[in-house]
MARGULUM-24827 format. One line per 8 residues: number of its first residue (from 1); for each residue x, y, z of C-alpha. Coordinates in steps of 0.05 Angstrom, whole numbers, plus 5000, padded with zeros to 4 digits. Example, Ala and Ser with C-alpha at 12.3 -4.5 7.8 and 13.67 -1.06 7.14 Angstrom:
MARGULUM-24827
1	5246/4910/5156 | 5273/4979/5143
//
This chain:
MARGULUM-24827
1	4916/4994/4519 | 4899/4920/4532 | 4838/4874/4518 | 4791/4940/4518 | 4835/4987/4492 | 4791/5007/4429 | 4724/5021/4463 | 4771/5068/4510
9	4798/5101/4453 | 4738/5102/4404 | 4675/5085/4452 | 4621/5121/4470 | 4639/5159/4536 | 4609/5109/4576 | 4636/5050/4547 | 4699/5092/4554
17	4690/5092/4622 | 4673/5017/4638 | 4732/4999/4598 | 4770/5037/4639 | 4744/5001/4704 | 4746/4934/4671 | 4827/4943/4648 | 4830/4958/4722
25	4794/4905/4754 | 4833/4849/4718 | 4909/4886/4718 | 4899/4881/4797 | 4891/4804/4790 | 4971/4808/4771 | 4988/4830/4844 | 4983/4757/4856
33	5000/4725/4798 | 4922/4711/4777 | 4892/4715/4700 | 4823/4716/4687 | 4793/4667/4633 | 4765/4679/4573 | 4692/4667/4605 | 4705/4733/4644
41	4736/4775/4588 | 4670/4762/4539 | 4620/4782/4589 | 4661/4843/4609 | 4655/4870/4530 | 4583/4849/4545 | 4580/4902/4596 | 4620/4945/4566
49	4572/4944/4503 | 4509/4953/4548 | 4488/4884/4528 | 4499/4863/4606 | 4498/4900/4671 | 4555/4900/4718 | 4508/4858/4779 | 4495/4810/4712
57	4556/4792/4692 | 4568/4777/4759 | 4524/4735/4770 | 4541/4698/4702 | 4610/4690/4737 | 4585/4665/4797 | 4538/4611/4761 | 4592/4583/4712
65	4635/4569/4776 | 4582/4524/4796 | 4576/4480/4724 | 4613/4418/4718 | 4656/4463/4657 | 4673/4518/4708 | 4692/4477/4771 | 4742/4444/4725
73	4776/4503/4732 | 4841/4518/4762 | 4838/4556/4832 | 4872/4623/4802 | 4830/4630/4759 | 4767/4628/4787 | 4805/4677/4837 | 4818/4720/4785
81	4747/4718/4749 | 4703/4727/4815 | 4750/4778/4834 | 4748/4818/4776 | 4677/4817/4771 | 4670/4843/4839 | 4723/4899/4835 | 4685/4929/4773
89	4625/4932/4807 | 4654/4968/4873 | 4699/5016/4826 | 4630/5032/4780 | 4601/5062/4845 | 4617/5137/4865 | 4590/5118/4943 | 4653/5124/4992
97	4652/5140/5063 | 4727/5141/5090 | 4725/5105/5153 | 4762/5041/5176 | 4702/4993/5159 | 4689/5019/5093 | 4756/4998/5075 | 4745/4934/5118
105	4679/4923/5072 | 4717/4932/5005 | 4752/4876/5031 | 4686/4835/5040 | 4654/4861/4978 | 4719/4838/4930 | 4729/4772/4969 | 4653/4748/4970
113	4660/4676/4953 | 4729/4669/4947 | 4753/4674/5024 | 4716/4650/5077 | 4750/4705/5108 | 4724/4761/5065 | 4710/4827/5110 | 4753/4789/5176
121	4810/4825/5209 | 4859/4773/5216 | 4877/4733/5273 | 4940/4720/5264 | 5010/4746/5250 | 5037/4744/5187 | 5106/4753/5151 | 5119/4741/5072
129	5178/4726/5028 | 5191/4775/4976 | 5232/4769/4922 | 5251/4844/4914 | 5275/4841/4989 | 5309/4768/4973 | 5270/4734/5011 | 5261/4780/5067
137	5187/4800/5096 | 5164/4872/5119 | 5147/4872/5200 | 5075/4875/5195 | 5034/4906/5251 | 5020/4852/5307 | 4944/4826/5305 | 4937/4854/5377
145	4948/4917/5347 | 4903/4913/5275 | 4840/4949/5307 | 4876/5011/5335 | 4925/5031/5278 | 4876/5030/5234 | 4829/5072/5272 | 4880/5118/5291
153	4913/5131/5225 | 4844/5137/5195 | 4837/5199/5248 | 4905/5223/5238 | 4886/5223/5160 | 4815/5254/5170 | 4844/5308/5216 | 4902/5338/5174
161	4893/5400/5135 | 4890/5394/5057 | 4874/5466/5037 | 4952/5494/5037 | 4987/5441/5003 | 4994/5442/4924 | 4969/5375/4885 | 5038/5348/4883
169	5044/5355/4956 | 4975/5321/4965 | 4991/5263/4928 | 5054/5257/4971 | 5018/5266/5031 | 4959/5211/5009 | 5010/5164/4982 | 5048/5153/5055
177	4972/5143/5077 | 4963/5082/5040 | 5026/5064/5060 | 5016/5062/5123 | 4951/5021/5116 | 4978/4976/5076 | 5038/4958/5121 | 4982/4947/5178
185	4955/4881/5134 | 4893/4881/5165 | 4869/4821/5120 | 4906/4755/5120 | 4897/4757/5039 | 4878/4801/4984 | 4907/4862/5029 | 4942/4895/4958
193	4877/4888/4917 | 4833/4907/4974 | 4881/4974/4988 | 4884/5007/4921 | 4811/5000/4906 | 4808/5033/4968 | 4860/5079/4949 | 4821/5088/4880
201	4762/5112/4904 | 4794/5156/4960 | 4844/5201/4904 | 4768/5206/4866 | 4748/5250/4927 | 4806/5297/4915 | 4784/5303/4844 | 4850/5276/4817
209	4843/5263/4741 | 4864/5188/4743 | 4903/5162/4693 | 4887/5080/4691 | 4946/5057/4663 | 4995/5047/4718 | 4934/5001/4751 | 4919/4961/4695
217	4998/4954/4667 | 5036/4953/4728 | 4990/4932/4784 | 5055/4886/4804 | 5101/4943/4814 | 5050/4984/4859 | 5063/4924/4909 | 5130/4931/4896
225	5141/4995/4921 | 5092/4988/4978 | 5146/4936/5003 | 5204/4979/5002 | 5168/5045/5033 | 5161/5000/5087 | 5230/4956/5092 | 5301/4977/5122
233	5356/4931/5139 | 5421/4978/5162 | 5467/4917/5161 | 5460/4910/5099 | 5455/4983/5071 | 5386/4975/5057 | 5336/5034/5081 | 5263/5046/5070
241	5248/5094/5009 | 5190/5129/4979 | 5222/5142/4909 | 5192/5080/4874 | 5117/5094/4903 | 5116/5164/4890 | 5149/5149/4816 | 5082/5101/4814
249	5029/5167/4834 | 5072/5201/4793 | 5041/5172/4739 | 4983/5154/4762 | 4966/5220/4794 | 5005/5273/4753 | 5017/5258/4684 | 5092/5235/4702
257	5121/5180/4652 | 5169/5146/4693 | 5198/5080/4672 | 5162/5030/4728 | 5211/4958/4726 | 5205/4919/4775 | 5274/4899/4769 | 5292/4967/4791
265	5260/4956/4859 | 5307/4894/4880 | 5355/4910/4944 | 5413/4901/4912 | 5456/4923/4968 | 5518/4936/4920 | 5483/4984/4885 | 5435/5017/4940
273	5456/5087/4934 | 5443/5083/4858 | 5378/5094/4857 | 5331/5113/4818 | 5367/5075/4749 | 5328/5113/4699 | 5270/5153/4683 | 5248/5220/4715
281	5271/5232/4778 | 5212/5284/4797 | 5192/5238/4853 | 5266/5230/4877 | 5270/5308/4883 | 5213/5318/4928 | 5237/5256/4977 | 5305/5291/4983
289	5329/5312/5057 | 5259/5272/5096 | 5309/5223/5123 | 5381/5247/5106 | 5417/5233/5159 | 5369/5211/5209 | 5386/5144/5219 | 5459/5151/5232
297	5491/5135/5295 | 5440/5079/5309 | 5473/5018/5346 | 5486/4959/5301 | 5470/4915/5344 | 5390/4940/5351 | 5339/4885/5359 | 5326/4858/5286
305	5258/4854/5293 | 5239/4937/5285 | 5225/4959/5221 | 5251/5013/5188 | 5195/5072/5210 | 5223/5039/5288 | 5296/5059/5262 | 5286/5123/5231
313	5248/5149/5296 | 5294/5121/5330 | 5349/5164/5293 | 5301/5229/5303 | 5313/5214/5376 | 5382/5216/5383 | 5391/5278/5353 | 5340/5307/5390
321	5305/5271/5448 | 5258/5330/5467 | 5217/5322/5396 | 5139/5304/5404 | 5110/5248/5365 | 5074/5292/5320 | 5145/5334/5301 | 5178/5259/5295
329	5129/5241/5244 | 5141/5312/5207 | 5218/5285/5198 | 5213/5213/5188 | 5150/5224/5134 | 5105/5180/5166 | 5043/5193/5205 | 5038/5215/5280
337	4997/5154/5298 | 5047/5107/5262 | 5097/5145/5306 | 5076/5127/5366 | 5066/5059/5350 | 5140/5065/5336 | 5155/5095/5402 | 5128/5043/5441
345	5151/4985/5406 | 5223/5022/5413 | 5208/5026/5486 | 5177/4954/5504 | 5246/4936/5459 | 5287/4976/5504 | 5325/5021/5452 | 5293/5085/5488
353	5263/5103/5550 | 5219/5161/5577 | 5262/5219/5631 | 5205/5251/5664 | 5135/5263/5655 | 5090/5255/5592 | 5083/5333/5585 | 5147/5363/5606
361	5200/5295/5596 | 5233/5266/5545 | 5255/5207/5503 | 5329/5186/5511 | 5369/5132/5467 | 5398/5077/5504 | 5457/5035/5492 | 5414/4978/5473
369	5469/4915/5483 | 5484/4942/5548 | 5407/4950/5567 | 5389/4882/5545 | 5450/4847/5588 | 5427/4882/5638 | 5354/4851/5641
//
């Protein structure tokens, strides 16, 4: 149960509770390799206790950063501390309002005095090197296009109907959501921690019961799994796949106990079609059949640069080419804005092209070597 794990189990229900958000707050700082010092951990059980308020301790925080002692300290973990503190205090609040800025001022609220950047779209592109992809990055959405994916997936999300779908199917359906904003990395850093606080207080609105664990244990593998929901490389027998993060709201969500390794997660092209190694494969079962043979017949020598939503889209297309956006994104799992993202990037690439109009056309595959000679 970690550093707080007997006021969870034998606390008052409100010291229960704060533990609870405090396990949270500081398993998050492993997304990025960050510990928090001893400094924080003694005025979290100060809080925890009722001896300190949450806007107390972090202020305490905040002031020991600025004492000869505390500046001493290395950069990670003052990251870590500040961060923490700040994270507690958001998750301690039941306020949300599910709109692109709110999660834009999570962002600001977590990163106040860490980043000068805190709250800031970013201006720039961005790729990263990640060890369960050795050494590959996901294709992250172009800065250009930050602003309008987010808004437009935030619609998309608002818009879509709830009330018929059981509580396993919800969590599905919520689970490519975040997904989907997390592969936009709107913020240049801190996009992980910044997403499932978000993601936290968004599954409260459902009424989920929420089981901290997986958060405060294995904040490392929710990353993990974010990654390859989000990664395909056909040449090397590597496609995207929802098993790992729906094993992760498994448990989070649902009671599930699945065995979450990290090690499990690493493309290990040899082995690709082994998945899932061990554990329950509840989550496996209900990703069955979304892409089963949709990405087959796609031209090797496609344009590296799509990712692998581009490529399964792509394979929904040439199998049928008279499918609208919103039926694509039905079959391929993802959303219908995040569809037609795909569409035009697949377009401006010259893989497909439009035959006809808007309303009554449709989308044909072309031979993209040929195409791309031909320019």
């Amino acid at each position: 149960m970690g550093e707080f794990g007997y006021y969870i189990r034998q606390g008052e229900p409100g010291q229960s509770e704060l533990a609870k958000i405090w396990q949270t707050a500081i398993g998050l700082q492993d997304v990025d390799g960050l510990k928090p010092s001893n400094h924080l951990l003694e005025n979290a059980r100060s809080n925890i206790e009722g001896k300190l308020s949450l806007p107390e301790v972090r202020e305490r925080v905040y002031a020991y950063y600025q004492t000869q002692e505390g500046r001493s300290a290395d950069n990670g973990t003052i990251e870590a501390d500040k961060v923490a503190a700040n994270i507690a205090e958001v998750l301690s609040e039941r306020s949300f309002s599910f709109t692109p800025e709110a999660y834009i001022g999570i962002h600001r609220r977590l990163f106040a005095g860490v980043y000068e950047f805190a709250g800031h779209i970013r201006d720039y592109n961005i790729s990263k090197s990640e060890w369960v992809l050795d050494g590959a990055s996901v294709y992250y959405t172009g800065l250009d296009d930050i602003k309008s994916a987010l808004e437009y997936d935030f619609n998309q999300e608002r818009a879509f109907d709830y009330s018929t779908l059981s509580k396993e199917a919800t969590a599905r359906h919520i689970s490519r959501f975040i997904s989907d904003i997390w592969q936009i990395h709107p913020f240049g850093e801190g996009n992980t921690r910044a997403t499932a606080i978000f993601a936290i207080k968004y599954l409260r609105t459902f009424g989920f019961e929420l089981n901290n664990e997986p958060f405060t244990s294995n904040s490392w593998y929710f990353r993990n799994p974010l990654v390859r929901a989000n990664y395909t490389d056909l040449h090397r027998g590597v496609r995207a796949t929802h098993i790992y993060l729906d094993r992760f709201f498994d448990n989070y969500l649902l009671g599930a106990t699945h065995e979450l390794k990290n090690r499990h997660l690493h493309i290990f092209t040899e082995n690709e079609g082994s998945e899932p190694r061990r554990g329950d494969t509840r989550g496996m079962a209900l990703n069955e059949g979304i892409n089963e043979g949709i990405n087959e017949g796609i031209n090797e020598g496609i344009n590296p640069g799509l990712n692998s939503t581009d490529l399964a889209v792509l394979g929904a297309i040439k199998k049928n080419g008279s499918l609208t956006a919103g039926e694509i994104a039905a079959l391929v799992g993802k959303s219908t804005a995040t569809v037609e993202r795909s569409l035009a990037r697949l377009k401006g690439n010259v893989a497909i092209k439009r035959i006809g109009s808007r309303k009554t056309g449709h989308w044909e595959a072309t031979d993209y070597n040929r195409e791309r000679e031909g320019e």
